[in-house]
Kinemage of the C-alpha trace (Angstrom):
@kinemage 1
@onewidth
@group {chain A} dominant
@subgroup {mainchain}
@vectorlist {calphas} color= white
{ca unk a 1} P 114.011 194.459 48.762
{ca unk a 2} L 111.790 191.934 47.470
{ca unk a 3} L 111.181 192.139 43.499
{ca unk a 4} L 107.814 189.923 42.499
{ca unk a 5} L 105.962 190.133 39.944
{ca unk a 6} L 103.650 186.914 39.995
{ca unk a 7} L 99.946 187.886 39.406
{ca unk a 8} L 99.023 186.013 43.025
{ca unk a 9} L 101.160 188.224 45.828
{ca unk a 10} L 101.866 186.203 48.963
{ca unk a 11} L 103.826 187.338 52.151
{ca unk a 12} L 107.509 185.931 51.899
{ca unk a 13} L 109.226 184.488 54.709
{ca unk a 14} L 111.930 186.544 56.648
{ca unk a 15} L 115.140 186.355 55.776
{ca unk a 16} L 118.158 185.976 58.081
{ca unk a 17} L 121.432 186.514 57.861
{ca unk a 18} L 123.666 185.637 60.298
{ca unk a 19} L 120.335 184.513 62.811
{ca unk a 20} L 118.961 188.182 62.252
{ca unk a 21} L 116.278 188.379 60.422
{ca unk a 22} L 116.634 191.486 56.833
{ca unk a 23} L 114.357 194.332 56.811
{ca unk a 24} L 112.147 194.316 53.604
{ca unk a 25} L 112.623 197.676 52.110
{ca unk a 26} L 109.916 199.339 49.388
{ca unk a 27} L 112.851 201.728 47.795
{ca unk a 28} L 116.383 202.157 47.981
{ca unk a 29} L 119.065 204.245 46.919
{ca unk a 30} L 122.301 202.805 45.163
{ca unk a 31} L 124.409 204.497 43.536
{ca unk a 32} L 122.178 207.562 43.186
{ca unk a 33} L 119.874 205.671 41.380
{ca unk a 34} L 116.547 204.751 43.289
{ca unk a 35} L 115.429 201.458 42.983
{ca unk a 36} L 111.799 200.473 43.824
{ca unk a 37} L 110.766 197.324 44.572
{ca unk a 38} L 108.391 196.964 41.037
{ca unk a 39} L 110.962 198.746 39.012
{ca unk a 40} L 109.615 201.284 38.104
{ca unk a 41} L 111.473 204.399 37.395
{ca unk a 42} L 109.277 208.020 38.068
{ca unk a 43} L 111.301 207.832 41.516
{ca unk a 44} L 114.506 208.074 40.019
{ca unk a 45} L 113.248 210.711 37.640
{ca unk a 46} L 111.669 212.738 40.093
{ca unk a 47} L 115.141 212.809 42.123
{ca unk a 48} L 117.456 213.862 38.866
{ca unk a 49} L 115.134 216.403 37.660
{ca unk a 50} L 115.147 217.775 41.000
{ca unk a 51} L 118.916 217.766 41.293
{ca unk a 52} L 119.110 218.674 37.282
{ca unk a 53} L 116.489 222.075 38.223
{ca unk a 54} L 118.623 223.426 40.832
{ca unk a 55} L 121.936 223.092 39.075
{ca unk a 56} L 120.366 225.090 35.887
{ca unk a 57} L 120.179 227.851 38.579
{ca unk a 58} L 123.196 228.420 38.160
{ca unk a 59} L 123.143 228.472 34.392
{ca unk a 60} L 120.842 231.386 34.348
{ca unk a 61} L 122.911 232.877 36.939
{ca unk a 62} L 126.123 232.826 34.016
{ca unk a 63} L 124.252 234.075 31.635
{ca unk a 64} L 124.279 237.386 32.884
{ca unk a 65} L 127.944 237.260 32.832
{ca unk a 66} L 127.780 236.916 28.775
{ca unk a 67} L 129.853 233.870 28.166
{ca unk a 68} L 130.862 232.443 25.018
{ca unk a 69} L 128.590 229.483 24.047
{ca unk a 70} L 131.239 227.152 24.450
{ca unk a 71} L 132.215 228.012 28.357
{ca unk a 72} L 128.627 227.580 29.154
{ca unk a 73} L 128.251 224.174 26.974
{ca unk a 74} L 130.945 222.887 29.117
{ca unk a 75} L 129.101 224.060 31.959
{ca unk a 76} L 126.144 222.394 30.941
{ca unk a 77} L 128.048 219.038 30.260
{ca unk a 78} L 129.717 219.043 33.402
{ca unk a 79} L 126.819 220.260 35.794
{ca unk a 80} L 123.383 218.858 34.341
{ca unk a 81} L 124.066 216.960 31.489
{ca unk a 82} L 126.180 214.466 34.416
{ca unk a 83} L 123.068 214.144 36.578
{ca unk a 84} L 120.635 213.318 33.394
{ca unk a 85} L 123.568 210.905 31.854
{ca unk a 86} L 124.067 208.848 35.316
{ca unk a 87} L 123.656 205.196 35.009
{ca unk a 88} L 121.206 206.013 32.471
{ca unk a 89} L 122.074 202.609 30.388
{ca unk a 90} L 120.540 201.145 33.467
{ca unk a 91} L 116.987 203.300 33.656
{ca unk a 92} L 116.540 204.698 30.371
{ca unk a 93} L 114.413 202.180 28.489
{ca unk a 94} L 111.784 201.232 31.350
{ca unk a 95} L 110.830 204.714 31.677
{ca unk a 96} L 107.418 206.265 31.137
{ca unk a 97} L 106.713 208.622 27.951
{ca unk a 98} L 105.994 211.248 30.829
{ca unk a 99} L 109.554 210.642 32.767
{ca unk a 100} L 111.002 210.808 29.153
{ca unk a 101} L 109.695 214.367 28.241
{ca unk a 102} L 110.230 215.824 31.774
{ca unk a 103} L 113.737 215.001 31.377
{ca unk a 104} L 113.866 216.238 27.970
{ca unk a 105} L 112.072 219.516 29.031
{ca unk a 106} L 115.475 220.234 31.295
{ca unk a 107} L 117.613 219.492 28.053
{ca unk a 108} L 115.191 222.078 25.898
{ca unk a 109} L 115.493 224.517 29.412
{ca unk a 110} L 119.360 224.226 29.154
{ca unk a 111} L 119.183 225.040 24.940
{ca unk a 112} L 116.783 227.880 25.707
{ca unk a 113} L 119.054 229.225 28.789
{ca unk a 114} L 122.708 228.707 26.291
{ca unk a 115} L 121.515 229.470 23.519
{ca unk a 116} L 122.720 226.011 21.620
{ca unk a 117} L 121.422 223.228 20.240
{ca unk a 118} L 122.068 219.999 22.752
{ca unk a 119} L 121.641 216.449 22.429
{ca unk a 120} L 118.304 214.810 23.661
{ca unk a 121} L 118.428 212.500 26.308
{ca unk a 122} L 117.296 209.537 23.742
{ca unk a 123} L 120.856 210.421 21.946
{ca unk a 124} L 122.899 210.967 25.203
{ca unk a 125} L 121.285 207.206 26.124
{ca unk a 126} L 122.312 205.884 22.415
{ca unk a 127} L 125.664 207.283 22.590
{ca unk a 128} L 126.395 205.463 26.190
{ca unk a 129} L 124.597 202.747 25.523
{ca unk a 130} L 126.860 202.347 21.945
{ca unk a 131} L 130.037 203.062 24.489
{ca unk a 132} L 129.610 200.421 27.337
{ca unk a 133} L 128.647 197.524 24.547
{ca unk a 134} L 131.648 198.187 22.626
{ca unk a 135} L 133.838 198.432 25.720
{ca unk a 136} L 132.502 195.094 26.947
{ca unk a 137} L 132.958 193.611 23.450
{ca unk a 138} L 136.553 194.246 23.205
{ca unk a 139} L 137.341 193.345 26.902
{ca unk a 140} L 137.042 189.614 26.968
{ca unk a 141} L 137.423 189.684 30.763
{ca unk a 142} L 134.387 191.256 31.443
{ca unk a 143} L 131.039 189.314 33.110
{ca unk a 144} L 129.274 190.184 30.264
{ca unk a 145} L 131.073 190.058 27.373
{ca unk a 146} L 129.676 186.361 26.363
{ca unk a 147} L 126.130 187.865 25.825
{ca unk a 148} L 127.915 189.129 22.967
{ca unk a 149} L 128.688 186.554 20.276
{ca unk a 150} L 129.079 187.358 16.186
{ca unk a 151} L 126.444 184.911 14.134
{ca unk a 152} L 129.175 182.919 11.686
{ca unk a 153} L 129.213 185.721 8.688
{ca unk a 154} L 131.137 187.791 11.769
{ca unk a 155} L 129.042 190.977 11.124
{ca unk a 156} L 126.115 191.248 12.776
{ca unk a 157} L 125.507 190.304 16.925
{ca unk a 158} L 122.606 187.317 17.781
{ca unk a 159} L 120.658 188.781 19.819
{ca unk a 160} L 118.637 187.554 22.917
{ca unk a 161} L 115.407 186.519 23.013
{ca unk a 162} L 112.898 187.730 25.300
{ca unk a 163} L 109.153 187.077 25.705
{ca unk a 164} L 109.016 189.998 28.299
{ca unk a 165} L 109.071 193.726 27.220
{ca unk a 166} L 111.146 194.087 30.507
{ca unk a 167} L 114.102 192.479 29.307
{ca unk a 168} L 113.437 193.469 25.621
{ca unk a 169} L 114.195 196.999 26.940
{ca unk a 170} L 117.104 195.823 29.290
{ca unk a 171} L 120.555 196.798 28.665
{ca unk a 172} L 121.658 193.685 26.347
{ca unk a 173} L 119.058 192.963 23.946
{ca unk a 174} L 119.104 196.669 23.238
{ca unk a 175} L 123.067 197.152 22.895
{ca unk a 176} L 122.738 194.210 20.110
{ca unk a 177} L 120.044 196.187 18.646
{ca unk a 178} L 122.382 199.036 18.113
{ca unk a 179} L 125.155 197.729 17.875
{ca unk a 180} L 123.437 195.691 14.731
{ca unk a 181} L 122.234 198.813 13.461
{ca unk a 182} L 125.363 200.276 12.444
């Protein structure tokens, strides 16, 4: 996959690997997330809240059997909530307002279907965000974990600079952000 985004598109070369030449690709999927080749994210929304729609199926379906609020929380957490959360550190932030609300609709479906009040995905994305920066903070090991460095009064992160609102809503700048934030 070829990711460009200068104003003036020209044809790139073929690669080649090994003296045979890679197929460009428009979209791919890796790790169940799909990845287009101008990053954009309604693919990757369309597919969870596809796979997030059939699985509360089966929510309605247990609701007939009268289960305790908790059982079916669990349920929830475990079912849909897992498809909405995955790699969402990674996607979040560059979606649209519309990809946004459709995936909060299927958290509002879920409260309406169990009868509790549920975290919206901008928390669930807050609360792993918060998670993975703290993790790589305390593991020194970790690629990442220089991106992460204490101004000299030791409390607050510095955080990265960006002139793009691409990487201003990446990962990093947005775990120091947080992470600053209390």
């Amino acid at each position: 996959m070829v990711v460009d985004f200068r104003r003036a598109r020209r044809d790139h070369s073929p690669l080649a690997i090994n003296s045979s030449s890679v197929e460009i690709i428009k979209n791919i999927k890796f790790l169940g997330v799909h990845i287009v080749e101008n990053l954009t994210w309604t693919l990757n929304t369309r597919s969870i809240t596809k796979r997030a729609q059939q699985r509360l199926y089966f929510l309605r379906k247990l609701r007939g059997a009268h289960l305790p609020s908790p059982i079916f929380t669990t349920f929830y957490r475990g079912t849909v909530e897992s498809i909405l959360s995955s790699c969402i550190i990674t996607w979040f932030r560059n979606c649209t307002t519309l990809d946004c609300k459709t995936l909060q609709r299927i958290v509002r479906t879920a409260e309406k279907i169990i009868g509790v009040s549920l975290p919206s995905i901008t928390n669930i994305y807050i609360t792993r965000c918060i998670r993975k920066a703290t993790n790589i903070v305390k593991d020194p090991t970790h690629p990442s974990h220089e991106l992460f460095t204490l101004w000299p009064s030791g409390r607050r992160y510095r955080s990265i600079q960006s002139r793009t609102s691409r990487l201003c809503n990446s990962f990093f700048p947005e775990a120091i952000r947080l992470l600053n934030s209390g």
